[in-house]
C-alpha positions as a Markdown table, in Angstrom:
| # | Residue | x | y | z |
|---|---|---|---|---|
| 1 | Unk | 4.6 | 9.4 | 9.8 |
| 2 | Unk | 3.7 | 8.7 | 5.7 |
| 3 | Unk | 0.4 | 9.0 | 4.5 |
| 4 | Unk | 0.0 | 7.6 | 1.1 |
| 5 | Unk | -2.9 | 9.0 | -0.2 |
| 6 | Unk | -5.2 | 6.6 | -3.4 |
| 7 | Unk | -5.2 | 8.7 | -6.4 |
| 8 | Unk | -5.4 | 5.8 | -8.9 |
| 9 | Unk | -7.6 | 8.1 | -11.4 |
| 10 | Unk | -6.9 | 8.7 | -15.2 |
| 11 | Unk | -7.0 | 12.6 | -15.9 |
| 12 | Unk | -11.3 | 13.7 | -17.1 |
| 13 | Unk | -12.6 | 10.7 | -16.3 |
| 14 | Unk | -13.8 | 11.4 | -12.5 |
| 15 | Unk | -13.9 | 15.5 | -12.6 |
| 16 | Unk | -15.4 | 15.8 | -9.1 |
| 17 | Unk | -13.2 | 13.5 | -7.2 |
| 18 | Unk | -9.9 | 14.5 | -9.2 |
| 19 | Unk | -10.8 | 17.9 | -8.6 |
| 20 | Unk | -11.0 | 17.2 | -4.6 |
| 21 | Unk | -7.6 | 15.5 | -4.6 |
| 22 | Unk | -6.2 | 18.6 | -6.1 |
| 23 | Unk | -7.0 | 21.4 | -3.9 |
| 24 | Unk | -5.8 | 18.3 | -1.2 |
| 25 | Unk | -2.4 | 18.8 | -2.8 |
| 26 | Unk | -2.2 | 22.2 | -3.3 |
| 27 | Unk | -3.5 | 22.7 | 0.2 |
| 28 | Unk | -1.0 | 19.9 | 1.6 |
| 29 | Unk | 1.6 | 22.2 | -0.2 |
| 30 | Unk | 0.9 | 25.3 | 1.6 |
| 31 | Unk | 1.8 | 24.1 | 4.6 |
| 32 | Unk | 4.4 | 22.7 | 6.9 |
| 33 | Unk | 4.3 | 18.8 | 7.3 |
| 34 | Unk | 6.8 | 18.8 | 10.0 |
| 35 | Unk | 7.9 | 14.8 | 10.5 |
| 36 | Unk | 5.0 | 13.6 | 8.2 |
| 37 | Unk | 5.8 | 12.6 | 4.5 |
| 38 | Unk | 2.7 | 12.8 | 2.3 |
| 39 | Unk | 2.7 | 10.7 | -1.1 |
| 40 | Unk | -0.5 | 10.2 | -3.6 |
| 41 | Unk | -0.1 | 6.8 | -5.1 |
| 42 | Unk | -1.1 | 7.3 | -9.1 |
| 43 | Unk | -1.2 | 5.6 | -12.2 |
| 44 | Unk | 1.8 | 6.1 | -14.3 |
| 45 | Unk | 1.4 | 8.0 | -17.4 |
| 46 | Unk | -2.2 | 9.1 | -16.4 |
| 47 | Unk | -1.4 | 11.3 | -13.2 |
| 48 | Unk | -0.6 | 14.9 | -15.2 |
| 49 | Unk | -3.2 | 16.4 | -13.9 |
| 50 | Unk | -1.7 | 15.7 | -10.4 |
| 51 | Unk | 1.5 | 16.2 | -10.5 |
| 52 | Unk | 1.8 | 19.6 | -11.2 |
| 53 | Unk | 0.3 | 20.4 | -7.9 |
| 54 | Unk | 2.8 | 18.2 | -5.9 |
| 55 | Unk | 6.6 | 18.6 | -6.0 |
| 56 | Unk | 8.6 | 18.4 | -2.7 |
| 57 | Unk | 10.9 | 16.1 | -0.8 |
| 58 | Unk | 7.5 | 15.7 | 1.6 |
| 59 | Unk | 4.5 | 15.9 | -0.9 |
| 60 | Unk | 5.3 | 13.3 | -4.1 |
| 61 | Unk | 3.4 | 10.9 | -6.1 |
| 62 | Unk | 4.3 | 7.2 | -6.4 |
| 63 | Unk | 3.6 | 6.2 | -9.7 |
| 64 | Unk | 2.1 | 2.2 | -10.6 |
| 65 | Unk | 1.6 | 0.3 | -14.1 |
| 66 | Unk | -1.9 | 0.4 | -14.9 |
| 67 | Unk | -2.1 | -2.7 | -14.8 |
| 68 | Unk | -4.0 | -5.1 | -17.5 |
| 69 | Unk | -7.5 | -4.6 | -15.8 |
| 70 | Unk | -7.4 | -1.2 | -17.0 |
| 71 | Unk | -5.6 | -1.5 | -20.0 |
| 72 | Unk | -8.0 | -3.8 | -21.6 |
| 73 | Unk | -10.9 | -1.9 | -20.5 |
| 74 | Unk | -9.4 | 1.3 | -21.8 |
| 75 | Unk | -8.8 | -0.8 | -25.1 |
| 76 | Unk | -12.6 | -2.1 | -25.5 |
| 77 | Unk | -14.3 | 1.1 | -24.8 |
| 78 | Unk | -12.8 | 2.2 | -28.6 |
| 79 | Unk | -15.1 | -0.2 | -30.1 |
| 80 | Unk | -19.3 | -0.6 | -29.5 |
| 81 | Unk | -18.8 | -4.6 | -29.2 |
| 82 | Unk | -16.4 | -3.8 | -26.7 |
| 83 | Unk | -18.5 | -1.2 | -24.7 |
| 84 | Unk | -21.1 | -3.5 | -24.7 |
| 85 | Unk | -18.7 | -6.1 | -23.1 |
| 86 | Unk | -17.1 | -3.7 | -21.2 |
| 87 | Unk | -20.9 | -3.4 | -19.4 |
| 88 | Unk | -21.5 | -7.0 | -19.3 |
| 89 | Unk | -18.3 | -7.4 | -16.9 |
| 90 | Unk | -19.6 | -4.3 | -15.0 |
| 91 | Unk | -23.0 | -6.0 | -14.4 |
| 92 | Unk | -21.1 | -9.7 | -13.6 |
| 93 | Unk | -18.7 | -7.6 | -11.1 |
| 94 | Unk | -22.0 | -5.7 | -9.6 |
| 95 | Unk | -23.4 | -9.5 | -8.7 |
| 96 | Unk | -20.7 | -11.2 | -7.9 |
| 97 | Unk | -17.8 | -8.3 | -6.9 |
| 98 | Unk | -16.3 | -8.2 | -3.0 |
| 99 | Unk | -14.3 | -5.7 | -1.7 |
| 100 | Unk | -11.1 | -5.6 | -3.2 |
| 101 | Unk | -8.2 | -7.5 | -1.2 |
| 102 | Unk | -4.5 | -5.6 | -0.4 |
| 103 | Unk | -2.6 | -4.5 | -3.6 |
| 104 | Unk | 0.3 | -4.5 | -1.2 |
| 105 | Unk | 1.5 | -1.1 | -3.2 |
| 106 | Unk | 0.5 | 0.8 | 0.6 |
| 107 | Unk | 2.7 | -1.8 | 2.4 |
| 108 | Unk | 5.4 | -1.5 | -0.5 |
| 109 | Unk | 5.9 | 2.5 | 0.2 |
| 110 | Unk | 6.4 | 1.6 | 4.1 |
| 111 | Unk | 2.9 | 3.8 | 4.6 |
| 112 | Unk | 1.9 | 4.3 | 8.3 |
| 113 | Unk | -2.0 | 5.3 | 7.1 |
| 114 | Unk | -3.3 | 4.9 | 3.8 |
| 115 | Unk | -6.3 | 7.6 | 2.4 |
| 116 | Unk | -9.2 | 7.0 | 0.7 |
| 117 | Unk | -10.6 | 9.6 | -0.4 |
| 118 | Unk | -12.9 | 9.0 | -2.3 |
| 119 | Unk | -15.3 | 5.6 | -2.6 |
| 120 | Unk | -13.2 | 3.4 | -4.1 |
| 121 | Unk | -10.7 | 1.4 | -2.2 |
| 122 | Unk | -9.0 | -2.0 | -0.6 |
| 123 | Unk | -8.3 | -3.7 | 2.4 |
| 124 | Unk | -5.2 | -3.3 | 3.4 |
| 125 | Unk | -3.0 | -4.1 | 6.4 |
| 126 | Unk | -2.3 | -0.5 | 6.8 |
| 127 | Unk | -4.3 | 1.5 | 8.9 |
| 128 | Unk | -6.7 | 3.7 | 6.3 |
| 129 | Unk | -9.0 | 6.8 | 6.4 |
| 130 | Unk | -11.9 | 6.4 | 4.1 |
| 131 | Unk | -14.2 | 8.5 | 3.1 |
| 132 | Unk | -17.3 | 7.1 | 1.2 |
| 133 | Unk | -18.9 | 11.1 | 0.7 |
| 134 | Unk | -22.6 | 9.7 | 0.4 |
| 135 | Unk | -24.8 | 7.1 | 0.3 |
| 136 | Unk | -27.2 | 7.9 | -2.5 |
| 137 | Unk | -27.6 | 4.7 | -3.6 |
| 138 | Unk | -29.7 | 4.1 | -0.6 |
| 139 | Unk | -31.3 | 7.1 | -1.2 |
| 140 | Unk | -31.4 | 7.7 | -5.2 |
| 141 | Unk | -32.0 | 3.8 | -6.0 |
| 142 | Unk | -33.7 | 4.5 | -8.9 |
| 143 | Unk | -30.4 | 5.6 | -9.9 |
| 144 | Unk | -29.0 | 2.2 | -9.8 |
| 145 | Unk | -29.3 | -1.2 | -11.4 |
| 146 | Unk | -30.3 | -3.4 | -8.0 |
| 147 | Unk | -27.0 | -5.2 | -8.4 |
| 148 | Unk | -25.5 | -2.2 | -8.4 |
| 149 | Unk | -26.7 | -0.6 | -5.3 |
| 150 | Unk | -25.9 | -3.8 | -3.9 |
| 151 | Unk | -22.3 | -3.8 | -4.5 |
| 152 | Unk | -21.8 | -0.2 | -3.5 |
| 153 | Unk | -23.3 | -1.3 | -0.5 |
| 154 | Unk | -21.2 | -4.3 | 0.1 |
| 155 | Unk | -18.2 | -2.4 | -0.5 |
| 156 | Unk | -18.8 | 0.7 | 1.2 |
| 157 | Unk | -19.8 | -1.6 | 4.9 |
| 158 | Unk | -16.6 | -3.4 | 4.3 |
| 159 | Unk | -14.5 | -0.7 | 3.6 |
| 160 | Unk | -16.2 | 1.8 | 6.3 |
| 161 | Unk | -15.8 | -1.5 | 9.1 |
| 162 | Unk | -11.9 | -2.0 | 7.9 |
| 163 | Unk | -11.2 | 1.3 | 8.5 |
| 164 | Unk | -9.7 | 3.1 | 11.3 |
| 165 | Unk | -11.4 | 6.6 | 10.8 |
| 166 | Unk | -14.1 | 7.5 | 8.4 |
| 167 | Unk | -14.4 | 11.1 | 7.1 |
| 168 | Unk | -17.7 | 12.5 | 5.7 |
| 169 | Unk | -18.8 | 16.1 | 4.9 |
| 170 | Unk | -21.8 | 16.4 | 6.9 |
| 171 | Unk | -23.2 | 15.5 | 9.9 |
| 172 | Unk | -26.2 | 14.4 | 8.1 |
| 173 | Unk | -23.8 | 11.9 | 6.1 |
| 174 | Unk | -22.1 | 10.8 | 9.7 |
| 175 | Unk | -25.6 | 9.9 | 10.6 |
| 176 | Unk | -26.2 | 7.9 | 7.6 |
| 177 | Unk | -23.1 | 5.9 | 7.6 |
| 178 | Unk | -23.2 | 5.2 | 11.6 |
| 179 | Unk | -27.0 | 3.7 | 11.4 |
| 180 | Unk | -26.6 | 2.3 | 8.2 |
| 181 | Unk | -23.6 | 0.3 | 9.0 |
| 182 | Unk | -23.2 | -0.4 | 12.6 |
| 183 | Unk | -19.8 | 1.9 | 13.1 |
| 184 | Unk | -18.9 | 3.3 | 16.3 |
| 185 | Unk | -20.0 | 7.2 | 16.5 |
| 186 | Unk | -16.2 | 8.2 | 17.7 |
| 187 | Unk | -14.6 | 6.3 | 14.1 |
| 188 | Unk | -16.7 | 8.8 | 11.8 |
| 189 | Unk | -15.6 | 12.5 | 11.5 |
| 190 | Unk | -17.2 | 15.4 | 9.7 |
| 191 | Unk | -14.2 | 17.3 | 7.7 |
| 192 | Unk | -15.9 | 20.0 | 5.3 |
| 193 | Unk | -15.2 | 18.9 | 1.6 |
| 194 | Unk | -12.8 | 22.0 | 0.7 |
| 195 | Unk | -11.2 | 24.9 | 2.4 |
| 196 | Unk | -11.0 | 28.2 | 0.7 |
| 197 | Unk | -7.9 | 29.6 | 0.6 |
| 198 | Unk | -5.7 | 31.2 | -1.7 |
| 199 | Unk | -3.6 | 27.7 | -1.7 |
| 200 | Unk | -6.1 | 25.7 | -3.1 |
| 201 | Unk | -7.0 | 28.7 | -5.8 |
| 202 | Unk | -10.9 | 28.6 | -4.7 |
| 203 | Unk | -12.3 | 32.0 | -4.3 |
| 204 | Unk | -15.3 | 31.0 | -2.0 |
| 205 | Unk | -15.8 | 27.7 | 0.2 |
| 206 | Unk | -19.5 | 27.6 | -1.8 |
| 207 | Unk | -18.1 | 27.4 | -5.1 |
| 208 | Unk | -16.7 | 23.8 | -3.5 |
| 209 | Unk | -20.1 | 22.7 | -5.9 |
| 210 | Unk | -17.9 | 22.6 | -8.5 |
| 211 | Unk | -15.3 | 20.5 | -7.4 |
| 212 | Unk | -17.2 | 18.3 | -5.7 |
| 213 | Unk | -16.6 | 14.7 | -4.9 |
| 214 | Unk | -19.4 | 12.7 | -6.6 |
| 215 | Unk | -20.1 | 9.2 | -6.4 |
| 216 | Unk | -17.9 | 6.8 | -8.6 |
């Protein structure tokens, strides 16, 4: 089987999440995959802080163009003027955004499952795992714009009904995510966030606060 796992993050700009995906690696790489093939799907020239902690003929990443979504984002955020339209097309995408269709890039790499793990994601044709960590903008609105809670919410019911499993930390999150958007109790499973072992380099399983996966 190959699992291509979505790491489409530039290095320091999601520390929680990034974080998570590395002690995935580095636990991945402390063990044996027997038949299964594991690859993290990154953006080329901004996955660094990734690669160092993959590096076998089972465990690689699969490098994509930015793309000029990205590009042009990354390009207005050096200006005010183009921070401040950098926001406007956030606020046009929070009214007006849908889940985003198939890349193809999962179909491409002949996955058999494709991971989410964290909130951000696609539909794809592939079978997928996602894992949406929280709900907080149901919980924390005031930490949200009203579109904005609105989109997360439309994303994260489309993306949690696409899928073939959904993986949460906590029972209280499995909870959350069944009543909140009509899954099936037996599609959502409670993996804790981070193991501590020596692979992953964490000296206690409480100091996973650190490397936690926040909302993005």
């Amino acid at each position: 089987m190959k699992i291509v796992i979505n790491a489409l993050l530039e290095g320091g700009r999601a520390g929680g999440v990034q974080n998570g995906i590395v002690v995935l690696a580095r636990a991945l790489s402390s063990v044996d995959l027997g038949d299964h093939q594991v690859g993290f799907l990154t953006l080329e020239g901004h996955d660094d802080w990734l690669r160092s902690n993959v590096g076998s003929s089972d465990l690689v990443t699969h490098p994509i163009e930015r793309g000029a979504t990205r590009t042009t984002a990354n390009q207005l955020r050096r200006w005010r003027a183009g921070r401040q339209i950098e926001q406007g097309a956030i606020w046009l995408r929070d009214v007006v955004g849908r889940p985003e269709s198939g890349t193809g890039h999962f179909e491409a790499l002949g996955a058999d499952v494709a991971h989410f793990p964290y909130q951000r994601a696609e539909l794809s044709t592939v079978p997928t795992v996602y894992q949406p960590w929280d709900l907080q903008h149901r919980h924390l609105p005031h930490l949200f714009s009203k579109a904005s809670a609105r989109y997360r919410d439309r994303l994260y019911r489309a993306y949690c009904q696409a899928a073939a499993v959904v993986v949460v930390p906590t029972g209280f999150v499995r909870d959350d995510v069944i009543a909140s958007y009509g899954l099936e109790p037996n599609k959502v499973v409670v993996i804790a966030p981070y193991v501590a072992t020596a692979a992953t380099g964490m000296a206690d399983a409480r100091s996973a606060g650190s490397v936690s996966a926040g909302s993005v």
